[in-house]
C-alpha positions in Angstrom: 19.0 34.1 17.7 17.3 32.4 20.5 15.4 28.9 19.7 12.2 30.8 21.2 12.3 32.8 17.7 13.7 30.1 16.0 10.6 27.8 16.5 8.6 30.8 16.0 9.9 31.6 12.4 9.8 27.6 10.8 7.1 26.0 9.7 8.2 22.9 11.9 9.0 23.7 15.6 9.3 20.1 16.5 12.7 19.8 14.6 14.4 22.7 16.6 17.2 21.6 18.6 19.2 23.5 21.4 22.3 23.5 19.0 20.5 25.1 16.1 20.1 28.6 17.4 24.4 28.8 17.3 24.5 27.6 13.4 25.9 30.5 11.0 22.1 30.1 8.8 19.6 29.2 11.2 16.5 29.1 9.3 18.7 27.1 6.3 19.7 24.3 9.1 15.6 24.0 10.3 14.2 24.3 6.7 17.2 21.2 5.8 15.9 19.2 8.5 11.7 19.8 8.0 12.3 18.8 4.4 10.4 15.7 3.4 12.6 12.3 3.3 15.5 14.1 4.7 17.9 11.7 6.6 18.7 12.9 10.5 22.4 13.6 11.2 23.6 10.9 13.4 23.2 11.8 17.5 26.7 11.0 18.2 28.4 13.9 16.0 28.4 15.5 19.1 29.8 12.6 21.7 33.2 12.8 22.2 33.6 9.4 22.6 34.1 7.5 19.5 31.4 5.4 17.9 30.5 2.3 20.1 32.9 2.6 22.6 30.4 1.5 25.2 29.8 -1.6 23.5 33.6 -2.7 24.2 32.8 -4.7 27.4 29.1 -6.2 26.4 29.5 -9.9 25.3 29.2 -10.0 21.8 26.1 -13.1 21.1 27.4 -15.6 18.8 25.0 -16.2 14.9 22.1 -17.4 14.9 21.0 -18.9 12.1 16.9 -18.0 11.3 14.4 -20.5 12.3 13.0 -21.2 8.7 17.0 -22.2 7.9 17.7 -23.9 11.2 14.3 -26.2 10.5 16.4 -27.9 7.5 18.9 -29.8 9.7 22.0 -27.9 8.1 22.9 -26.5 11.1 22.9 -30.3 12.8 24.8 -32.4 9.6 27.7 -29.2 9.8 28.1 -29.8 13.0 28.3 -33.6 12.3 30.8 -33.1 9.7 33.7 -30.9 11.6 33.5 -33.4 14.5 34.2 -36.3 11.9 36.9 -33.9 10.3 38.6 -33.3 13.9 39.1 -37.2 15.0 41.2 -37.7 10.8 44.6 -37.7 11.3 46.9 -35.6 9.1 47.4 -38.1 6.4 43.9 -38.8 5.8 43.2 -34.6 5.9 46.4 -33.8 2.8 44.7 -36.8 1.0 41.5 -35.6 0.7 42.9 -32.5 0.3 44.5 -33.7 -2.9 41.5 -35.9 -4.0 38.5 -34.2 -2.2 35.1 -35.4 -2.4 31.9 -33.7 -3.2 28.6 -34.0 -1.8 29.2 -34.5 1.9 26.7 -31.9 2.9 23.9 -32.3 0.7 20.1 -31.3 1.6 16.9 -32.8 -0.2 16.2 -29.8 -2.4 12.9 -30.2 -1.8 13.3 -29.3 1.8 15.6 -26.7 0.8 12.9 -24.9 -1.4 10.0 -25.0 1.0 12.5 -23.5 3.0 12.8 -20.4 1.5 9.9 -20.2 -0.6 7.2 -21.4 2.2 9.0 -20.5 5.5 10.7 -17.6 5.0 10.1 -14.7 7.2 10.7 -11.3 6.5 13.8 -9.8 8.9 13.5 -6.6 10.7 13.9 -3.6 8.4 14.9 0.0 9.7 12.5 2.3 8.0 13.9 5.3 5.8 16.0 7.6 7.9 15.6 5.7 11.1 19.4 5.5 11.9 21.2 3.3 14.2 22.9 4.3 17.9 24.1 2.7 20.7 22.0 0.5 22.5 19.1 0.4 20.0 19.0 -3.2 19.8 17.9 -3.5 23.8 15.2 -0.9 23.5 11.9 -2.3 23.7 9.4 -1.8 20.4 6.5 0.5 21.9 3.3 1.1 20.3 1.2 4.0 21.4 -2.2 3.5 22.6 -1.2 0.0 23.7 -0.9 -1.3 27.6 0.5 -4.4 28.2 -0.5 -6.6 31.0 3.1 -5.8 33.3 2.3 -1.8 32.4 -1.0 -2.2 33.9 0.0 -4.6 36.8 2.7 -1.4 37.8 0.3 1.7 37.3 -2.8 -0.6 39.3 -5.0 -0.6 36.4 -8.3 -3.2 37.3 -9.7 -4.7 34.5 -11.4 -2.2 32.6 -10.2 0.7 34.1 -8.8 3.9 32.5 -5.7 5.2 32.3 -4.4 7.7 35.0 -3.8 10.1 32.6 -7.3 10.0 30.5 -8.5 13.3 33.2 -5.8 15.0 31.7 -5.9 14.4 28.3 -9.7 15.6 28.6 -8.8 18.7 29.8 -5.5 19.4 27.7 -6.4 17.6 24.6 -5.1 14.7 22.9 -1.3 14.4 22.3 0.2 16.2 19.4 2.6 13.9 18.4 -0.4 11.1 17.6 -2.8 13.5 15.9 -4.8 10.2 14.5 -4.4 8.0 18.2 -7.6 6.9 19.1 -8.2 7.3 22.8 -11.1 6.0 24.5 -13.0 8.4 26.4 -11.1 11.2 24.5 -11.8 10.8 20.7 -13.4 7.3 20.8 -16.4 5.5 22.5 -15.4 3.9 25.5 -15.9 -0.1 26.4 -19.0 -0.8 26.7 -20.8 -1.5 29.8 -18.4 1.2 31.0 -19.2 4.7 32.2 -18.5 8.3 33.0 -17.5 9.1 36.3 -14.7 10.2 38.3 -15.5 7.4 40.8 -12.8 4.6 41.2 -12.9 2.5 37.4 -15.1 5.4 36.0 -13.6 7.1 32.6 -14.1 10.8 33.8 -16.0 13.2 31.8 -15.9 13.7 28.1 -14.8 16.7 26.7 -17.4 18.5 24.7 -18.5 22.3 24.3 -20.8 24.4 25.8 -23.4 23.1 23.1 -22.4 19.5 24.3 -21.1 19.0 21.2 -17.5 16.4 21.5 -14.4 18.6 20.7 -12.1 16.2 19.5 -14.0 12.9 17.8 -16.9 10.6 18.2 -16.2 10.2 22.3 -20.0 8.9 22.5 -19.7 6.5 19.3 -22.4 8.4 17.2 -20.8 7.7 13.9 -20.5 4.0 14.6 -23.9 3.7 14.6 -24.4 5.4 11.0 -21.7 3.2 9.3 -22.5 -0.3 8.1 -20.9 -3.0 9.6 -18.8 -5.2 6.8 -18.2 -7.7 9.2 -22.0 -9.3 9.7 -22.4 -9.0 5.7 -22.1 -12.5 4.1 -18.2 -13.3 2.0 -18.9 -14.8 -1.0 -15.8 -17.3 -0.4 -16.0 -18.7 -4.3 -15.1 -15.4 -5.9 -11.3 -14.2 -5.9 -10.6 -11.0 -5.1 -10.1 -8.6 -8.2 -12.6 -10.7 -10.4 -14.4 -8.3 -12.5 -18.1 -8.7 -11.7 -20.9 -10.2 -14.4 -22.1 -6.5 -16.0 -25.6 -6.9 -16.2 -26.9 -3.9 -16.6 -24.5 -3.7 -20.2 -26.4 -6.8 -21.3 -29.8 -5.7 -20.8 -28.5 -2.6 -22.4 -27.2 -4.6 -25.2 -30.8 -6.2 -25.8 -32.4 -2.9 -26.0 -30.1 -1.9 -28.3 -31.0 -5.2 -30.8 -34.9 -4.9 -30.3 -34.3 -1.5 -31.2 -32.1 -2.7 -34.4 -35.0 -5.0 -35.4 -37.4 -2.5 -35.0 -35.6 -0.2 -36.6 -34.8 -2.9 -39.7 -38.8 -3.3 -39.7 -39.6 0.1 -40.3 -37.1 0.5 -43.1 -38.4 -2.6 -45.2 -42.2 -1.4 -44.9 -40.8 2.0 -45.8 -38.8 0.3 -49.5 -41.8 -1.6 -50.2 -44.2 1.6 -50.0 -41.4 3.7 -52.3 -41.2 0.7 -54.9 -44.8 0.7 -55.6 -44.3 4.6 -56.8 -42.0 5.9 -59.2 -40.4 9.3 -58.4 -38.2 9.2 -61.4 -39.4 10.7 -64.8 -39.7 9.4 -67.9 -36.5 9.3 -69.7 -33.9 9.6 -67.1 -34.5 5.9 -66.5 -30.8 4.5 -65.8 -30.3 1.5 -68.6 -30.1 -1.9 -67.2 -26.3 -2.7 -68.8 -23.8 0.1 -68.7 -20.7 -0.7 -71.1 -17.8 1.0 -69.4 -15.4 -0.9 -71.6 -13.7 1.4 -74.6 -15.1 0.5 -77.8 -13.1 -0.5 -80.7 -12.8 1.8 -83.4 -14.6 0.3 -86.6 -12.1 -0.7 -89.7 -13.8 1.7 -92.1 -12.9 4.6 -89.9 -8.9 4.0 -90.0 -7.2 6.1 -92.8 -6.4 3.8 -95.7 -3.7 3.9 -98.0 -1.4 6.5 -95.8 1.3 7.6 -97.4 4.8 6.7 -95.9 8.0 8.7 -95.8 10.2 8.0 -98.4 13.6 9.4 -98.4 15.6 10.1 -101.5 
């Protein structure tokens, strides 16, 4: 299979390498590696070197300790304390040896909390699947979109001035591989006071359709216009963030609901008062004022007297 098919069959092209097209399953290897969290094999499998060989003859840099540590003085009393244990003789080393003593090294604790509970930084994590290789520590960390001052001191770049290669991307399109990059004078407004133009600091032409419509974003900054801006709207600095707001409009429901109540209540005491000066109930069926629910005693008189008892013989 060629990797011309091979790209054309998977669902993600961009993970095709030469290499795959000679696998015994293909479209098994590519569908493996497009799968979601799935951990790159690592890009020396196919060195025949072994694994950091050409780090043999680089100097390897000696520990630093981090600067939130090295701010306690630790790094300043150990030092203190070898060179104190270098000038002892022998006799003096076996004997503390035998009878050491404790506390030669201590830190406030106090400084030793704020340490690492104030100070602390957070060290540079890898993210998931990002592997390590050879020389990765002396590669630079890039961030698309941005140009640092030496970047645009080498390509000639005047203060605002575009890029040279904003003419192209408005005729080819933005890149693929930063779908959400925000370009100016692509898919975002450019800096204002700037213009469009293919004169010398000019930011070309913008790439719209033949109804002038923009093609790939809000290149004339439209939408900006149309969306508040958060940032001139007054911070209430009192209130923490997650504070559940005061619910008015539950209490004024609540108060409609108890002036209903009341009138409610009102109606149904000049309703009683109309009912108790008729009677509905007729005469006869009047429920009696004490009901005796207790079981009443059967009288003496109605107990059989003089019952005769078995008598055996």
């Amino acid at each position: 299979m060629k990797i011309a098919e091979l790209k054309q069959i998977c669902n993600r092209p961009d993970v095709v390498e030469v290499w795959d097209a000679t696998a015994s399953d293909p479209k098994l290897l590519v569908y493996l590696k497009s799968y979601r969290n799935t951990v790159p094999v690592p890009r020396h499998w196919s060195q025949k070197r072994k694994f950091l060989q050409g780090k043999r003859g680089i100097e390897k840099q000696p520990f630093q300790l981090p600067d939130f540590i090295a701010a306690t003085g630790i790094e300043k009393i150990r030092q203190a304390y070898i060179e104190k244990e270098d000038s002892k003789k022998l006799k003096q080393k076996q004997r503390e040896r035998m009878q050491p003593k404790m506390g030669k090294m201590d830190i406030d604790y106090q400084v030793l909390h704020d340490a690492f509970f104030k100070y602390q930084t957070k060290p540079k994590l890898t993210s998931h699947g990002d592997l390590y290789y050879e020389g990765k520590e002396f590669e630079g960390e890039m961030k698309p979109g941005m140009l640092s001052r030496e970047l645009k001191e080498a390509l000639g770049m005047p203060e605002g001035a575009p890029p040279p290669w904003l003419i192209n991307m408005q005729r080819y399109g933005p890149p693929p591989s930063y779908p959400s990059l925000k370009i100016p004078g692509l898919n975002a407004p450019i800096p204002p006071g700037a213009t469009f133009g293919y004169r010398p600091g000019e930011w070309g032409k913008p790439p719209v359709d033949e109804h002038g419509r923009p093609l790939y974003g809000d290149v004339f900054g439209i939408l900006q216009l149309d969306e508040p801006n958060y940032d001139e709207e007054p911070v209430d600095r009192s209130k923490h963030w997650g504070d559940l707001e005061e619910e008015e409009e539950e209490e004024e429901e609540d108060e409609e609901e108890e002036e209903e109540e009341l009138m409610e209540d009102e109606d149904m005491e000049a309703g009683m008062q109309s009912v108790d000066t008729m009677s509905s109930t007729p005469t006869g069926v009047e429920t009696p004022d004490v009901i005796d629910l207790r079981k009443q005693q059967r009288k003496e008189s109605e107990r059989p007297t003089d019952k005769q008892l078995y008598q055996g013989s």
